[in-house]
C-alpha atoms as an extended CHARMM CRD file, in Angstrom:
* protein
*
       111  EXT
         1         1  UNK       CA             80.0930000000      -30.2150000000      -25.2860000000  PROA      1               0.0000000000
         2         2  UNK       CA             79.6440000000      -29.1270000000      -28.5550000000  PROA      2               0.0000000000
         3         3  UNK       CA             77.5230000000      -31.0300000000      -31.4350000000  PROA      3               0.0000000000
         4         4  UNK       CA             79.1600000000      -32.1040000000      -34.6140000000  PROA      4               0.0000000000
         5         5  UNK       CA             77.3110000000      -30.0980000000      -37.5800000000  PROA      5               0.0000000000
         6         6  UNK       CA             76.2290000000      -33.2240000000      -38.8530000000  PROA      6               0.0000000000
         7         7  UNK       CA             74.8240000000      -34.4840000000      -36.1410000000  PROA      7               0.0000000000
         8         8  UNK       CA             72.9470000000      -31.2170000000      -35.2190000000  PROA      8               0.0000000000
         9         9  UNK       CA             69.3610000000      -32.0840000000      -37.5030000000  PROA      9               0.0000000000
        10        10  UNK       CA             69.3410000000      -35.8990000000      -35.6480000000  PROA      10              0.0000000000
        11        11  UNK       CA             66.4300000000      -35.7510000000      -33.6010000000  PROA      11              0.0000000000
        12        12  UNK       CA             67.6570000000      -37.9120000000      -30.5200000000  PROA      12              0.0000000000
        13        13  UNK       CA             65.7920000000      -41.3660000000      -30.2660000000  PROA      13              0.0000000000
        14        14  UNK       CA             63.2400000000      -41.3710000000      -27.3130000000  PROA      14              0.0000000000
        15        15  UNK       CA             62.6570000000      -44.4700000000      -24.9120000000  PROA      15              0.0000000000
        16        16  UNK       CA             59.3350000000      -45.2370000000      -23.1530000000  PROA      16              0.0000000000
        17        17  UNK       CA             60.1010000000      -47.4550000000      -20.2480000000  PROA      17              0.0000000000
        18        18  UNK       CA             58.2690000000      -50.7290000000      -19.4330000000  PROA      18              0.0000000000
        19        19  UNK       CA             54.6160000000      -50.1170000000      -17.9730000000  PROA      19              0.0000000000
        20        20  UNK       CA             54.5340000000      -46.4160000000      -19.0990000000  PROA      20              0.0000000000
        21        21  UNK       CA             51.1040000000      -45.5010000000      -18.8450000000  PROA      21              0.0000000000
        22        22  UNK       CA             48.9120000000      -43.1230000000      -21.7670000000  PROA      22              0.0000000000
        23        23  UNK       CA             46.5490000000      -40.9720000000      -19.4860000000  PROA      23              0.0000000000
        24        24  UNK       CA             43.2530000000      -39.3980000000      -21.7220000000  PROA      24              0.0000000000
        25        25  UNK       CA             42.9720000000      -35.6450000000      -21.0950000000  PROA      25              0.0000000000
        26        26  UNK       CA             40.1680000000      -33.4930000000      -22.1890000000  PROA      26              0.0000000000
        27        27  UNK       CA             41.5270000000      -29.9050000000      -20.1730000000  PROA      27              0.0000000000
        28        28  UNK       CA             44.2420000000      -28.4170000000      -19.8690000000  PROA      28              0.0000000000
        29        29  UNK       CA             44.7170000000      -25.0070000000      -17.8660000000  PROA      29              0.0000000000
        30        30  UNK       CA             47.7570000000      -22.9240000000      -18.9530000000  PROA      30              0.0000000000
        31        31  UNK       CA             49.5780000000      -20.5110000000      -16.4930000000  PROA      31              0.0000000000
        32        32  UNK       CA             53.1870000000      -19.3700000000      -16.9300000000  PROA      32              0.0000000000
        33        33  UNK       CA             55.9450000000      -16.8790000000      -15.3700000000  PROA      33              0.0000000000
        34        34  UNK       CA             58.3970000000      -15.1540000000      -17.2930000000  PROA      34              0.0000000000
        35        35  UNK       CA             60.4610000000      -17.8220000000      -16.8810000000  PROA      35              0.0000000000
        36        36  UNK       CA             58.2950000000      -21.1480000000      -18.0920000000  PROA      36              0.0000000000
        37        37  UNK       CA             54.8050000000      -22.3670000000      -19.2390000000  PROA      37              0.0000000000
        38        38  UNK       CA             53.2720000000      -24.8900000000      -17.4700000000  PROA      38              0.0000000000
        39        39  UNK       CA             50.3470000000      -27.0980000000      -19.0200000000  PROA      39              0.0000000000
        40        40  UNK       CA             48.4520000000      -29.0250000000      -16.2370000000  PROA      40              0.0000000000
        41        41  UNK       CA             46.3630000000      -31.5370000000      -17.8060000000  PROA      41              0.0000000000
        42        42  UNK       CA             42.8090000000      -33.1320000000      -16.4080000000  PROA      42              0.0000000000
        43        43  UNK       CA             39.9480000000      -35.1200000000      -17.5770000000  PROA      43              0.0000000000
        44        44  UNK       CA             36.6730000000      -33.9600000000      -16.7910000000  PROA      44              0.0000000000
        45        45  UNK       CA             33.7730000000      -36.4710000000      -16.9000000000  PROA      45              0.0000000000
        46        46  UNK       CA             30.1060000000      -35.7670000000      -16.0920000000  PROA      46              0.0000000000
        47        47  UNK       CA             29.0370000000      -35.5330000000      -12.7060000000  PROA      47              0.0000000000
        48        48  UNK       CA             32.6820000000      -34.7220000000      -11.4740000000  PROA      48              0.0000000000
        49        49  UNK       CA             32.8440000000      -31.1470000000      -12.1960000000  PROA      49              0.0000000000
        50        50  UNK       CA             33.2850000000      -30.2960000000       -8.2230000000  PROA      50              0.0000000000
        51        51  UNK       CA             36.6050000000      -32.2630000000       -8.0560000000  PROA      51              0.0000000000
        52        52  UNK       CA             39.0890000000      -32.2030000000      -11.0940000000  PROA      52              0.0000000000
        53        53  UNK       CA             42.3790000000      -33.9260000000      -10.5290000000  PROA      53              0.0000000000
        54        54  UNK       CA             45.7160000000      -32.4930000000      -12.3240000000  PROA      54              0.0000000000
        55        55  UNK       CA             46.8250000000      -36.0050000000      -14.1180000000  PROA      55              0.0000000000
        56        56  UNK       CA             50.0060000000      -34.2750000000      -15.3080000000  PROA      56              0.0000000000
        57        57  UNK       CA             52.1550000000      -31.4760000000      -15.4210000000  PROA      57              0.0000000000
        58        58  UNK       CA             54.3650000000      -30.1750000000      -18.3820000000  PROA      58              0.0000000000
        59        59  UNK       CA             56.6910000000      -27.6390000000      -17.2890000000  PROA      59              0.0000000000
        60        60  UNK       CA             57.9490000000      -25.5340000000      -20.3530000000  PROA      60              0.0000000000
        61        61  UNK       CA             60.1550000000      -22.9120000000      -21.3150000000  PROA      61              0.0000000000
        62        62  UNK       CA             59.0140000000      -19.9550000000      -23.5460000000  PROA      62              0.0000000000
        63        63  UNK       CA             60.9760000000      -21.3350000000      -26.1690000000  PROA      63              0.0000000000
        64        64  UNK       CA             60.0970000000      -24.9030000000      -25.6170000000  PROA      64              0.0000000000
        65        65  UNK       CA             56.6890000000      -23.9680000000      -25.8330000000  PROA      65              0.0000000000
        66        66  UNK       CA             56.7390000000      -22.2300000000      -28.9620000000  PROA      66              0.0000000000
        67        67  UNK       CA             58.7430000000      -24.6970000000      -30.9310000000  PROA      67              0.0000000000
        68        68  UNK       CA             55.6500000000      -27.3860000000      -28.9650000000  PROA      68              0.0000000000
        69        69  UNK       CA             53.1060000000      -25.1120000000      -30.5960000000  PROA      69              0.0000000000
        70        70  UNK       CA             54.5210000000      -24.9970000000      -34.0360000000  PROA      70              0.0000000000
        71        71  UNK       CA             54.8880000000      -29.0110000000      -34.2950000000  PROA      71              0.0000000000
        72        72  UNK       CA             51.5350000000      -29.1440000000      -32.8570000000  PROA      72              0.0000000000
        73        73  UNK       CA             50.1430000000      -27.1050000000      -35.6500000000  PROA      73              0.0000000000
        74        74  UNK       CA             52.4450000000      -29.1960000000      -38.4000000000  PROA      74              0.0000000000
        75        75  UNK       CA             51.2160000000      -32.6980000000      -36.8020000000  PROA      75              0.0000000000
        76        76  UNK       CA             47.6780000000      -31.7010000000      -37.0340000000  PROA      76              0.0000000000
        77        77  UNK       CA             47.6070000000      -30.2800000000      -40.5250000000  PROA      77              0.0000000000
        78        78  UNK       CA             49.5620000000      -33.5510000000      -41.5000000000  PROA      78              0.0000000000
        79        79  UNK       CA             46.4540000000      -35.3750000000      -39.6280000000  PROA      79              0.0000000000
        80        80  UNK       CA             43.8860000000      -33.4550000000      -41.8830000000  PROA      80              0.0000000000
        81        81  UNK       CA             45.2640000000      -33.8580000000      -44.8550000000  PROA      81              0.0000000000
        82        82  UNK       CA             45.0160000000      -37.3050000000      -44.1050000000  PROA      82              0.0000000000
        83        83  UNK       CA             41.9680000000      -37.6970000000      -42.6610000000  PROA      83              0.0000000000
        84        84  UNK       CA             40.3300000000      -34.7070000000      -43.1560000000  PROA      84              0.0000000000
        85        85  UNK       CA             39.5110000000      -31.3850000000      -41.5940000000  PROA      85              0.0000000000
        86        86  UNK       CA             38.8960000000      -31.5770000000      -37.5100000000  PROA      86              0.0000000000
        87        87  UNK       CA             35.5070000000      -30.1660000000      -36.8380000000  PROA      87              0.0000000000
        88        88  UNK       CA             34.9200000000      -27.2630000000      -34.5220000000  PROA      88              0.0000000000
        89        89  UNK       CA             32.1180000000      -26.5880000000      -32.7510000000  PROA      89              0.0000000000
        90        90  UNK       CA             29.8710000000      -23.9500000000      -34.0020000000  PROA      90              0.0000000000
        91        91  UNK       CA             28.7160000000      -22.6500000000      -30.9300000000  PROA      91              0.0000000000
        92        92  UNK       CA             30.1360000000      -21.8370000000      -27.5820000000  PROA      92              0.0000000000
        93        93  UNK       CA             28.4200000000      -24.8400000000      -25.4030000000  PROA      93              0.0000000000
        94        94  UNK       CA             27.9400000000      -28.2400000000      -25.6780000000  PROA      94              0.0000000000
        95        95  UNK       CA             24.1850000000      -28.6050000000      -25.7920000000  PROA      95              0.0000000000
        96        96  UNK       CA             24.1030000000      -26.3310000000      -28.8330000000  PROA      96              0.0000000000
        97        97  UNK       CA             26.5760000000      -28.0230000000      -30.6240000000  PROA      97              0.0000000000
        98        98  UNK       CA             24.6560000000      -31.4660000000      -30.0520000000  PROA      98              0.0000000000
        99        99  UNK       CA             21.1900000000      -30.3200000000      -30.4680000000  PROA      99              0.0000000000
       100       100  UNK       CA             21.7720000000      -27.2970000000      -33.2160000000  PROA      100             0.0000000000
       101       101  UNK       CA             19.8050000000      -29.9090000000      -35.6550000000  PROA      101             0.0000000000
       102       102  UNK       CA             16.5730000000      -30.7880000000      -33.7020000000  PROA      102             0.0000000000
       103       103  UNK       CA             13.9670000000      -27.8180000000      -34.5550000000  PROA      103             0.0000000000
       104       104  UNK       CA             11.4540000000      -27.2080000000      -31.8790000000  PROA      104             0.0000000000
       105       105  UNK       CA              7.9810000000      -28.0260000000      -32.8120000000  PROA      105             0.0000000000
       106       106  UNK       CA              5.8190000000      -25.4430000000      -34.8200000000  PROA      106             0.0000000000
       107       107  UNK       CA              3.0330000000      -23.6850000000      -32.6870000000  PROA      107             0.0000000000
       108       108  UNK       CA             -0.3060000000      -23.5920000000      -33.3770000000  PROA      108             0.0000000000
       109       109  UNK       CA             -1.2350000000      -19.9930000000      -35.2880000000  PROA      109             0.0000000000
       110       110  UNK       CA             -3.2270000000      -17.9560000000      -32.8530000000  PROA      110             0.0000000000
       111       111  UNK       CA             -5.9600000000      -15.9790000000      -34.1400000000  PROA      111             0.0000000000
């Protein structure tokens, strides 16, 4: 079936079915073939590093993925022109990031 050229920029209109559920991820590991890209998403929470649970799975192709990625990368520059620019942490862990601002006391001059 082919689509009508003036149908073809229509994005199609998306249905979320009674009791669909939003699940909060903070991780996501990224694997792929040659074939697809898959995204399996997790939450992990302190004290549960030893067991994290896959909450979902997006399976992608290449060139799902990419066109993913570029309205990603639209969405959020939309976002901070909006709200602002997203702040990155500086530093590479967590406990630097938080405590980059508290200065260790000064010690006493030896002499």
């Amino acid at each position: 079936m082919t689509i009508p050229p003036a149908n073809r920029n229509v994005a199609p209109r998306l249905e979320l079915p009674p009791g669909l559920e939003a699940v909060y991820v903070n991780l996501v590991r990224i694997s792929h073939t040659p074939a697809e890209i898959v995204f399996d998403y997790a939450r992990l929470l302190p004290g549960q590093a030893d067991s994290l649970q896959v909450l979902s799975r997006l399976v992608m192709s290449p060139v799902g993925a990419k066109l993913f990625w570029r309205a990603l990368g639209e969405n959020l520059a939309r976002y901070e022109a909006s709200f602002g620019e997203i702040a990155m942490p500086n530093d590479s862990t967590l406990a630097n990031d938080l405590f980059r601002t508290i200065q260790p006391p000064d010690s006493p001059s030896g002499g």
